[in-house]
matplotlib code that plots the C-alpha trace (Angstrom):
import matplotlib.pyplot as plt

x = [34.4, 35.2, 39.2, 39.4, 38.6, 41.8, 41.5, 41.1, 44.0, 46.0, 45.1, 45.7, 49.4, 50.5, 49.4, 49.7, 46.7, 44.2, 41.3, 39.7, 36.1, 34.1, 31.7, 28.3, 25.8, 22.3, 19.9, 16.6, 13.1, 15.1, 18.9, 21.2, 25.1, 26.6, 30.1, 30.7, 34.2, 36.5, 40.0, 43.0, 45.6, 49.2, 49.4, 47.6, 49.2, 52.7, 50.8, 50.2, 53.7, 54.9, 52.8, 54.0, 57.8, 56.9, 54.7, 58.1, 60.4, 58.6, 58.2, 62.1, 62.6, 60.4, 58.6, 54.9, 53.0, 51.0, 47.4, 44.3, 42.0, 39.6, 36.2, 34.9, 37.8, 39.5, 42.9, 42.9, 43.5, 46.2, 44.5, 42.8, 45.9, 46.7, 50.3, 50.5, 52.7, 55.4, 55.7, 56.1, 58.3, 55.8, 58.5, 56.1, 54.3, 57.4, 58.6, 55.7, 55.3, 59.1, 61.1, 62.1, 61.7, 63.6, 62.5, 62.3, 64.5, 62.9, 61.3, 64.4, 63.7, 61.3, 64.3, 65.6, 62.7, 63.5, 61.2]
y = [254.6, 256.1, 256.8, 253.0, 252.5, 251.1, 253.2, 256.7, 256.1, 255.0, 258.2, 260.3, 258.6, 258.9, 262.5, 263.6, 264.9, 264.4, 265.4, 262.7, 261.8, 259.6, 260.6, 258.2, 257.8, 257.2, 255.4, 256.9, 257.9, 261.4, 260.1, 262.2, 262.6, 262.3, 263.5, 261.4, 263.1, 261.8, 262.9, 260.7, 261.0, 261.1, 258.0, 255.9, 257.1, 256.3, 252.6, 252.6, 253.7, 250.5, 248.6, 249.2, 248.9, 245.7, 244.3, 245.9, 243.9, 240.8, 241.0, 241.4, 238.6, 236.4, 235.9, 235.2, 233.3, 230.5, 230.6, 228.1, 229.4, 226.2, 227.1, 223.6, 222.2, 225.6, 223.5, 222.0, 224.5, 223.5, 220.6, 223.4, 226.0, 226.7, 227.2, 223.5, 222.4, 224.8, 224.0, 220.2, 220.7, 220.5, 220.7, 221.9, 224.2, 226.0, 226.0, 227.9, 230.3, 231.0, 230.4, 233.9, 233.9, 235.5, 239.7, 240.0, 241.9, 244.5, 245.7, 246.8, 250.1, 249.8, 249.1, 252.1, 254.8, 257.1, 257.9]
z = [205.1, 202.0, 203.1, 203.7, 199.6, 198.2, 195.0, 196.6, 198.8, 196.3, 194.1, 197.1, 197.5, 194.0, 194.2, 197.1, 197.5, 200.9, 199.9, 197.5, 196.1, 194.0, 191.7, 191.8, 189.4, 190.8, 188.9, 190.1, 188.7, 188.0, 188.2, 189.8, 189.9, 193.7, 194.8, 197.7, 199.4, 201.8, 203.3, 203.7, 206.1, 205.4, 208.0, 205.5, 202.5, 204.4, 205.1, 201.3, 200.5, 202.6, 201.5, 198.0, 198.4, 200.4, 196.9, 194.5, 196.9, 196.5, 192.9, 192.3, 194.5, 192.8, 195.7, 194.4, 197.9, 196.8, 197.6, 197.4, 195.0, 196.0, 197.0, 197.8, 198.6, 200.0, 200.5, 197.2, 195.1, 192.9, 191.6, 189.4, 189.2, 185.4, 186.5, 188.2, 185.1, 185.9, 189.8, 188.7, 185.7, 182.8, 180.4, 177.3, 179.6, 180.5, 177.2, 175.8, 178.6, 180.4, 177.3, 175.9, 172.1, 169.5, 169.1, 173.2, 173.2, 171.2, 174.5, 176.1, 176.0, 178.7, 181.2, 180.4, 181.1, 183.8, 186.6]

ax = plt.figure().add_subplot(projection="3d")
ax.plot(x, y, z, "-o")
ax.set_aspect("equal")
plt.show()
């Protein structure tokens, strides 16, 4: 169960590392500490790795899917979307949040770290 956990497979594919575990704290009469272990394969680190280029892709596209965030309504959930102003041309709302401003550029330097 524990090699399905998003976190510890993600940990295991940045370091390459199979052999993963969490550490638990038990609230008990006398707590104690528990080091739950698990293993993950290098077929679901691969599935991770995809799954990560596939995200990076979509991000440099600008590819961001929509989704209803409605729980009542589940398929009306832009009514309550705080970006609804941008998809219909909220001029002042764009303004403020897609404008760049003056000393931007100051973060340049982050386009140019190396991996």
């Amino acid at each position: 169960m524990l090699s399905l956990d998003p976190q510890l497979v993600c940990d295991s594919w940045i370091s390459g590392i199979p052999e993963v575990a969490l550490v638990v704290f038990v609230r008990k009469h006398a707590p104690e500490i528990q080091y739950l272990r698990a293993s993950i394969s290098e077929e679901r680190r691969q599935e991770f790795g995809r799954l990560v280029d596939t995200t990076i892709g979509q991000i440099e596209a600008a590819q961001f899917v929509s989704h209803s965030s409605g729980i009542r309504f589940p398929q009306n959930g832009c009514v309550t979307c705080p970006h609804l102003g941008l998809f219909l041309n909220g001029e002042q709302l764009i303004a403020a949040n897609l404008i760049r401003r003056p000393g931007a550029s100051d973060l340049d330097w982050l386009d140019e770290l190396v991996d």
